[in-house]
C-alpha positions in Angstrom: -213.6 -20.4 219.7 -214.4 -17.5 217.6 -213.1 -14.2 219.2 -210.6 -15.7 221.2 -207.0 -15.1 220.4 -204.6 -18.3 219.8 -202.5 -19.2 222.6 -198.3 -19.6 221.3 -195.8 -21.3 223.0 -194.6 -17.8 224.2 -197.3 -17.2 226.1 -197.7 -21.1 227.4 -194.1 -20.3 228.7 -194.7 -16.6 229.7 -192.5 -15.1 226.9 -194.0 -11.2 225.9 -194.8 -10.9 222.4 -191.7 -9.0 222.1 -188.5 -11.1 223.3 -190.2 -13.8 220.8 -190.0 -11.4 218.1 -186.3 -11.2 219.2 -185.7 -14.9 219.5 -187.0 -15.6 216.4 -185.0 -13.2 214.7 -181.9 -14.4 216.0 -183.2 -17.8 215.5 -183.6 -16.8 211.6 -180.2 -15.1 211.5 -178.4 -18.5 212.8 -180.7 -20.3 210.0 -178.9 -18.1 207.3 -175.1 -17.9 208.5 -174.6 -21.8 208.5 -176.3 -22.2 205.0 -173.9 -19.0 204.1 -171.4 -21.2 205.6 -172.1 -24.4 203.6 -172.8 -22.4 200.5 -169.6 -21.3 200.9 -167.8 -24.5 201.5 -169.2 -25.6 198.5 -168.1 -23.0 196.2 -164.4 -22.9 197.6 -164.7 -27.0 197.1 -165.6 -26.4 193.5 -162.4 -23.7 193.2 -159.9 -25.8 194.4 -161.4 -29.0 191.8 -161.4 -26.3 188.9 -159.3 -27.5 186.3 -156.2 -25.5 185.8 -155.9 -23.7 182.2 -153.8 -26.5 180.1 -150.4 -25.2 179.3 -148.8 -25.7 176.2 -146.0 -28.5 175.3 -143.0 -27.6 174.3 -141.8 -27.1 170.9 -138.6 -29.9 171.4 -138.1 -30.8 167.5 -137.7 -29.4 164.8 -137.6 -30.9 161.4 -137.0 -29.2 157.8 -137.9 -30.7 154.4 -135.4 -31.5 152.3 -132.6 -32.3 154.8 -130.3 -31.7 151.8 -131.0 -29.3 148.5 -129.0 -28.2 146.0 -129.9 -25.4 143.9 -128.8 -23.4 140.7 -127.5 -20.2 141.4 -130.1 -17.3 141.0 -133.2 -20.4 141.5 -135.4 -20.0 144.5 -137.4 -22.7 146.4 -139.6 -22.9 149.4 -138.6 -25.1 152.7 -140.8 -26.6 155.2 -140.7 -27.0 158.8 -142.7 -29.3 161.0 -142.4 -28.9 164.8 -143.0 -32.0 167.3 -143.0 -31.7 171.2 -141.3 -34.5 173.4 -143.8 -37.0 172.5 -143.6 -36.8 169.0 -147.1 -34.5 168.2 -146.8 -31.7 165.7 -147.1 -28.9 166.9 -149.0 -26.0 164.3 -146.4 -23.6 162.9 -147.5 -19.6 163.1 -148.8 -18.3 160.1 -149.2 -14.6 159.1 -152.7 -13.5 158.1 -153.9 -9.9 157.7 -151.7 -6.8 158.7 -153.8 -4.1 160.6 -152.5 -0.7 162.4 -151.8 -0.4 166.2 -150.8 2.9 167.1 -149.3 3.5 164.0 -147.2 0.6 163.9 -148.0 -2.3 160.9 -148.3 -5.7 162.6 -149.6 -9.0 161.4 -152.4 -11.0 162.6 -151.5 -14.7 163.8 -154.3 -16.9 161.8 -155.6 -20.2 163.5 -152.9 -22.8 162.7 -154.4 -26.1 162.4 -158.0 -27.9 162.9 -158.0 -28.1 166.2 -158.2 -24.1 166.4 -154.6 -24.1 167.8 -152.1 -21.0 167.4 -149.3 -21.9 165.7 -145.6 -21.8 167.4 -143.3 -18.7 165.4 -140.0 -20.2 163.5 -137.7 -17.6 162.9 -135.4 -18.8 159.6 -131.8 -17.9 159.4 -128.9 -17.6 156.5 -125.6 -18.7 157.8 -124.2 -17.1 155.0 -126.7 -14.6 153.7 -124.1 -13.4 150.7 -125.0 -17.2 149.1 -128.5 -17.6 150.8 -131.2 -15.5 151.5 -134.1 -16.8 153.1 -137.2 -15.0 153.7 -139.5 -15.6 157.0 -141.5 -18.1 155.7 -139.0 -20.3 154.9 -138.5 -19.3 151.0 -135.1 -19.2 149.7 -133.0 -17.4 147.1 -129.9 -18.2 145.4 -127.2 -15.7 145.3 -123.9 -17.4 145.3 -122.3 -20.4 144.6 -121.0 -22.6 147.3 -122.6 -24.2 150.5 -124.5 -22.6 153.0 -127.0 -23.4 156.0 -130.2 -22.3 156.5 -131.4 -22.8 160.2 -135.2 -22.6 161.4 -135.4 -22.1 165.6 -138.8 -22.1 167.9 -138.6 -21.9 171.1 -135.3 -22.2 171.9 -134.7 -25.2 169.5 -133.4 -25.4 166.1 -133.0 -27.3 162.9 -130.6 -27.3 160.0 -130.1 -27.4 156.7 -127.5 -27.7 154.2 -128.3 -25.6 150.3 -125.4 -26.6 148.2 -125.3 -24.0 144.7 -123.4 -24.2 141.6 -124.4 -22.7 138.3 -126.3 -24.4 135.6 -125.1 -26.3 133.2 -126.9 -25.7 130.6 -127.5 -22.7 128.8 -131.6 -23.8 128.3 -134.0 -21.3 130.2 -135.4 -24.3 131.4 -135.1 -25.2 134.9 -136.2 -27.1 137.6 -135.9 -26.5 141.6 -134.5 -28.1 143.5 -131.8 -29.8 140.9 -131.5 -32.1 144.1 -132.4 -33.4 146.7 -132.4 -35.9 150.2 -135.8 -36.6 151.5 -137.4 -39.4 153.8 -140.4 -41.5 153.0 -143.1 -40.2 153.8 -142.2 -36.5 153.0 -143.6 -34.5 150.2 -141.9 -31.9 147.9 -142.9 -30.3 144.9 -141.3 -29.2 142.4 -140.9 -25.7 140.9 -140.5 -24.9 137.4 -138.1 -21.7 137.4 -139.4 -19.8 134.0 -142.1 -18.5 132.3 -143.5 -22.6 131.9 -145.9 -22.6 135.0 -146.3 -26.7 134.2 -144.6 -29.3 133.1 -145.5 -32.9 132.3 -143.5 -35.3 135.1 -141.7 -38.8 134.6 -140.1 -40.9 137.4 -136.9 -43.5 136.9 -135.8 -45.7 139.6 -132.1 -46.0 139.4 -131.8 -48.6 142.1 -135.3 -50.6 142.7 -137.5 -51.5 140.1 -140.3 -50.0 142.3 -140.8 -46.1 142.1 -139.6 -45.0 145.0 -141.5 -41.5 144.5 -144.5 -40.8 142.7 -145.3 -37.5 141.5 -148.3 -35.3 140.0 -149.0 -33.2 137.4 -148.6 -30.5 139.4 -145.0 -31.5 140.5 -145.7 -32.5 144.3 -143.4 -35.2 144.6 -144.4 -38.4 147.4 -141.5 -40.4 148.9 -142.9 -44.3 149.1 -139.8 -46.0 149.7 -135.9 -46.1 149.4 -134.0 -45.3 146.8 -132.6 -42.8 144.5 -134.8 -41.5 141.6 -134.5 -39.4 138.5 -137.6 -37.1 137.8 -137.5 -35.3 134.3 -139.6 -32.8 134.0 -140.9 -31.5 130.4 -141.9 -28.4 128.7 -142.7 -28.6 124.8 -139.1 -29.1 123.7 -137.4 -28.6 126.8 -135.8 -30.6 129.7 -134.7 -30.9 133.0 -133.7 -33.3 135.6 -134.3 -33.3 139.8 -132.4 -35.9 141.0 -133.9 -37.3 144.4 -132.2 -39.2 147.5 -135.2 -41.1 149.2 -133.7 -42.5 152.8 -135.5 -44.7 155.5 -137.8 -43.9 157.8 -138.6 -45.2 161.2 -141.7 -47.3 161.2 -143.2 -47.3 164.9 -146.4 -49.3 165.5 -149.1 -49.7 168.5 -152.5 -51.2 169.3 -155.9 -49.0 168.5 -158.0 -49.9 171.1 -161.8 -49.5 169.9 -163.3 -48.4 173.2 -166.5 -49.0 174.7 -168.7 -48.9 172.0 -166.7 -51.2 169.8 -166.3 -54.1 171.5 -168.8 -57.1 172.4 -167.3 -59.1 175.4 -163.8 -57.5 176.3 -160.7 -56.4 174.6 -157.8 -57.0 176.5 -154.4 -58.8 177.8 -153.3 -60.0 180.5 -149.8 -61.2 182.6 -151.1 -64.4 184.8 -148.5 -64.6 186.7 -147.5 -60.7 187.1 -144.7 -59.5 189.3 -145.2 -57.9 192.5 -147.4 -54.8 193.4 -144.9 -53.3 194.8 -142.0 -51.9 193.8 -143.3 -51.4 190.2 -142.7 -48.6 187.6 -144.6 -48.3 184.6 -143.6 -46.5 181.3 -145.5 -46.4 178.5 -147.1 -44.5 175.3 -151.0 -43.1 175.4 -153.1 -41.4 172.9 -156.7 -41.1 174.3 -159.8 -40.2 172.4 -163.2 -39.5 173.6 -166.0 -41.3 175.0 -168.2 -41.1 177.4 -167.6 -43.8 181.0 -164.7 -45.2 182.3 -161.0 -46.1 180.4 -158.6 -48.3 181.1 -154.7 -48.2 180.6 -154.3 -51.0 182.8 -154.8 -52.6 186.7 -153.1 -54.5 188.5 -155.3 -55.9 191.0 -157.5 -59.3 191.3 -158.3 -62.1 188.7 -162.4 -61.8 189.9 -164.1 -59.1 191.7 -162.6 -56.1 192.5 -161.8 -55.8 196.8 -161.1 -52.2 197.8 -160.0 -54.2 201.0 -156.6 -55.7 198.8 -154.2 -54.2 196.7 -155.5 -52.6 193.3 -154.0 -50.1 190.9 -154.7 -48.0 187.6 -153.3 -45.5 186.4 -155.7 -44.1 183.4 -158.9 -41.3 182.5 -161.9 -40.7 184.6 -164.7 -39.2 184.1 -165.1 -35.2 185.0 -169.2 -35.8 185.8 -169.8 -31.9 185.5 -169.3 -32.5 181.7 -170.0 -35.2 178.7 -167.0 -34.9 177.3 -164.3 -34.1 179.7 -161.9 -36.7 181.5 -159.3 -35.9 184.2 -156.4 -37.8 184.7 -156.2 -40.6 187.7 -155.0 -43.0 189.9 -157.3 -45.7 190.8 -156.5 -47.1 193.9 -157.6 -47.5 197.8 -161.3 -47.3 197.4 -160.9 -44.3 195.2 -160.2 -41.9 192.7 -157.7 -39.4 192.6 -157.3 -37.0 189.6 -155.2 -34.7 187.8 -156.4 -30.2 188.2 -156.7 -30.6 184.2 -158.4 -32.2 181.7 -156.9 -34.8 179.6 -156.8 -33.7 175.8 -157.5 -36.1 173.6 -156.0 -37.1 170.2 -152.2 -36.3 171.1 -149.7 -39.1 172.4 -148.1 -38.6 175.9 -145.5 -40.4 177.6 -146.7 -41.3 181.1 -144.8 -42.9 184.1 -146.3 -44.3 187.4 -144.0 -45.4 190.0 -145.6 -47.6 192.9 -143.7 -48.4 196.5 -144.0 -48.9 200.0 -142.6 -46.7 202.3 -143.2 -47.1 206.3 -146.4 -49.6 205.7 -147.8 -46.9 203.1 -148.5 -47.1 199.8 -147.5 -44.6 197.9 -147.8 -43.9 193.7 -146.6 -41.0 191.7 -148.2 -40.2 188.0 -146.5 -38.5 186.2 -149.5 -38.5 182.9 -147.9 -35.9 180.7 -143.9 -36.8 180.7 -141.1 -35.1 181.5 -142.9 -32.0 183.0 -142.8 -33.0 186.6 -145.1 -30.8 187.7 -147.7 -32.9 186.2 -147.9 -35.6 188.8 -150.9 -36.9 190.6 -149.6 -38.0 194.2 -151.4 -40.9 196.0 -151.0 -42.8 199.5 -152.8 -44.8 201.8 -152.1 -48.2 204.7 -150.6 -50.8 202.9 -152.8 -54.0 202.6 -153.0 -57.3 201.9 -152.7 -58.7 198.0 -155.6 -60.2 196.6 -155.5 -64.0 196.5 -155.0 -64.3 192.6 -153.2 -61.1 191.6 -153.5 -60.5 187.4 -151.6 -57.4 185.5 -154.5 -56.7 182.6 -153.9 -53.9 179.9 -156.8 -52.5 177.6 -160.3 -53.5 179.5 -161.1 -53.7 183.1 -161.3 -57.5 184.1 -164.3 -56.9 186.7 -166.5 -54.8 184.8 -165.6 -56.2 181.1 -166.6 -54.4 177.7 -167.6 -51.4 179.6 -163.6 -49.7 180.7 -162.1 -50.5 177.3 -159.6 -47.9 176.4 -160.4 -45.8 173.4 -157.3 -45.1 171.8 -153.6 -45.9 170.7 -151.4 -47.8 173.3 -147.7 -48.7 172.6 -144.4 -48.3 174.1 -144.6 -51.2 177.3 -141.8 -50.8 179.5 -142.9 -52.6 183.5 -140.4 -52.9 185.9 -140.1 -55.3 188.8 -138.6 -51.9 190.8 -139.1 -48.5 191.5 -137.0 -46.2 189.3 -135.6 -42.8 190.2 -137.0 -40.3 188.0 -133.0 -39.6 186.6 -133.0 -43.4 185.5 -136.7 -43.7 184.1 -135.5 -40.6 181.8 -132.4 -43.0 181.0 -134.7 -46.0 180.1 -137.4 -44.2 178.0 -134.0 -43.4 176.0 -132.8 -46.5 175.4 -134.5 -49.6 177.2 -132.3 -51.6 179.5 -129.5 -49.1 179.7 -130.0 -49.0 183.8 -132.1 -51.8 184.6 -133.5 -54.8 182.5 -137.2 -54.0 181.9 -139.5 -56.6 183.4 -141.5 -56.5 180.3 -141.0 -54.9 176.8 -142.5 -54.1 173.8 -142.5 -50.7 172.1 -144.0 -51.6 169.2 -146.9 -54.0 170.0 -148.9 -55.6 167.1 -152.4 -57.2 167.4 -150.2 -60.7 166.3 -147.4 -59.5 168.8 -147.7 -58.7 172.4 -144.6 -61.2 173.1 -141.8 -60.2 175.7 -138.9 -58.4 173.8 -136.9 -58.1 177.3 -135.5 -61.8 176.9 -137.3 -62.7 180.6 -140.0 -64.9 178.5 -142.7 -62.7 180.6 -145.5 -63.1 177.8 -149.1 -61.8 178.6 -151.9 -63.7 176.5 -155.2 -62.1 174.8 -158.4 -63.0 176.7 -161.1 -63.9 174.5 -161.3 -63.7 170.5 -161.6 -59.5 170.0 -158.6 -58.0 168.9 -157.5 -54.0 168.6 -156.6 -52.8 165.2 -152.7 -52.6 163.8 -151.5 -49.1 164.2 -148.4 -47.2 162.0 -146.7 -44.3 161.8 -143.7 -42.9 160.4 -140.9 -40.9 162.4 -139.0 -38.8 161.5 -136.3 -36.8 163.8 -138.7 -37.4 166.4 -141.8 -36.4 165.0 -144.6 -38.8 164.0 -144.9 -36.9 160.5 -147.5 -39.5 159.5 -149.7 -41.8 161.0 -152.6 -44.4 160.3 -155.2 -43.8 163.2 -158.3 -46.0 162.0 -161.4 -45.2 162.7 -163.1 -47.1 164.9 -166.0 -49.1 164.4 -169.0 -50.2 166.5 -168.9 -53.8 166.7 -171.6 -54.6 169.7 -175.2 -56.2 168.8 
């Protein structure tokens, strides 16, 4: 009724005006300490699942080109040094840019290396004997003497070598070429320098043991190694000659399967072991290179032929989505109901070693993956209650078998090594160095073709391609443990 006041539940339970004022103060208060509390719990959650700032690899290789030059004394010539780290990626050398002042000292300013906006790794270059050889820090060498010296490049702690053999000329032309020798690989490249006033020369190639060219070369002198064999190249200038005699040696072919990934495939793209060994013990060793895409990857499960039952033994070991991004993966293991990642992201386009170990201990199942190998440290750890096997157990590499077409690894695999036991870590270094030196692999094949997934281990263990989709043939070239070259193919979307 107009005029009246409205009766509160204070005054329906004989509370003053005041002490309600009070309670619902403190009432408020409480309201805004326990969502302090769970604002707070949520942002120490989201610390802790920060990714940690991605360390660099190691420089572990070093290669020079040419592993062998010889050289007229007073010529000069310019080496080249690639470093790899343990998985065979190059790794961008430092590169001086600009000099600028800092408190009146003159330093230089390190330029982006490579593509991928990465700093490159310093080489510091050495003369052995600096009265024949003296070598500049960019790897340019000068003829002073005559006899053999060595040259040495170091990064990091590791170094490469190698040998500059000088002698005088032989002719009394003005006319020179450098190197007046040299040992190269296939693959490499090395151009040629005319060492007088001619700044060109016109270029002709002689086998002397194929009647394929083992090199080709432009008009600019950059000299290709195709294949092996030894090769004259006479340079020319108007009425002048000279002749850079070239050893071209092997190189180590490797090979792998490019997965197509999600977008690329129609049904599924995989292969499976029907008749797989146990779950447990199991270690896995094998060679990755991940690209980007968006959803789920997969490396490879071993789990059931149907379905997937998070009441039975499954396991992956593979990328997973970060959802606070579009782009980023972590690193995980798939197993017990759930996912379990690495604290950083993986980085794409770079191969890695990666080991997973898989045993039972005190009716617990426990895996250790180790995704970037042999740093230790990067391990994801997993256990839970051992459980029953699934009724029709399947080892499948390349494509989830229970959500086909849409987990298809995007990306290079190669280097199978599976193990019916679980390794110690001192061995699995021993094995990824030469296969079968501690235990007989289970299954093998480093160099998987799309025509050759066969058991190389002599236990007749072949898996068998599901469906008709195939990955793409993959090749590089190695050289001193660096995949100098490589045929990554583009993939191509194939789904209607």
């Amino acid at each position: 009724m107009k005029g009246e006041r409205a009766i509160s539940c204070g005054d329906m339970f004989g509370i003053s005006m005041l002490k309600q004022k009070v309670i619902m103060t403190r009432f408020f208060t409480f309201l805004l300490m326990v969502a302090s509390i769970f604002w707070l719990a949520g942002c120490e959650k989201k610390v802790v699942s920060e990714p940690k700032k991605i360390s660099r690899s190691k420089v572990s290789s070093i290669r020079i080109v040419p592993q062998e030059v010889r050289l007229f004394k007073g010529q000069s010539f310019q080496l080249n040094v690639s470093l790899g780290d343990v998985s065979g990626n190059i790794l961008p050398v430092k590169k001086n840019g600009a000099r600028y002042m800092d408190n009146s000292e003159i330093k230089d300013m390190t330029t982006i290396a490579d593509k991928k906006g990465r700093a490159g790794r310093p080489v510091v270059w050495t003369s052995l004997q600096p009265d024949l050889i003296e070598i500049d820090q960019e790897g340019k060498v000068l003829a002073l003497g005559i006899g053999t010296a060595d040259v040495v490049a170091e990064s990091e702690g590791c170094k490469g070598r190698v040998s500059i053999t000088i002698s005088d000329s032989n002719t009394s032309d003005d006319f020179d070429i450098a190197p007046v020798a040299a040992r190269i690989t296939v693959g490499d490249s090395l151009l040629l320098v005319p060492m007088s006033d001619a700044k060109q020369a016109a270029y002709s190639v002689q086998s002397k043991t194929t009647d394929a060219l083992p090199v080709s070369v432009d008009d600019n002198g950059l000299v290709q190694a195709l294949l092996p064999g030894r090769v004259s190249v006479r340079a020319t200038h108007g009425d002048k000659a000279a002749v850079v005699d070239l050893d071209v040696v092997r190189s180590e072919r490797i090979y792998g399967l490019d997965f197509l990934g999600n977008s690329g495939v129609k049904r599924t793209l995989r292969f499976e072991f029907r008749e797989p060994f146990n779950a447990f013990p199991a270690t896995y060793i094998w060679r990755a290179y991940p690209r980007q895409q968006q959803g789920y990857y997969t490396a490879f499960f071993w789990g059931n032929n149907g379905p997937i039952d998070p009441s039975r033994t499954y396991y992956g070991f593979h990328p997973y989505p970060d959802w606070t991004s579009s782009s980023q993966q972590f690193w995980e293991i798939a197993a017990g109901g759930g996912d379990h990642v690495s604290h950083e992201h993986v980085v794409y386009n770079r191969w890695y070693f990666q080991v997973a170990l898989c045993r039972v201990v005190n009716e617990k199942a426990l895996y250790d993956y180790y995704w970037d190998w042999p740093d230790r440290s990067r391990v994801i750890r997993y256990e839970h209650e051992k459980v029953n096997d699934p009724p029709n157990p399947v080892l499948v590499v390349g494509d989830a078998l229970w959500n086909p077409g849409n987990e298809v690894w995007n990306g290079l695999l190669r280097g199978f090594q599976f193990y019916d036991s679980a390794l110690s870590l001192d061995d699995v270094a021993h094995e990824i160095n030469s296969p079968g030196s501690v235990r007989n692999p289970w299954y093998l094949n480093l160099n998987p073709t799309p025509d050759d997934i066969s058991d190389k281990s002599g236990n007749g263990h072949h898996p068998v391609w599901v469906g008709t989709e195939r990955p793409m043939l993959w090749e590089g070239i190695v050289n001193d443990g660096i995949i100098t070259h490589d045929f990554v193919h583009t993939p191509f979307n194939r789904k209607k």
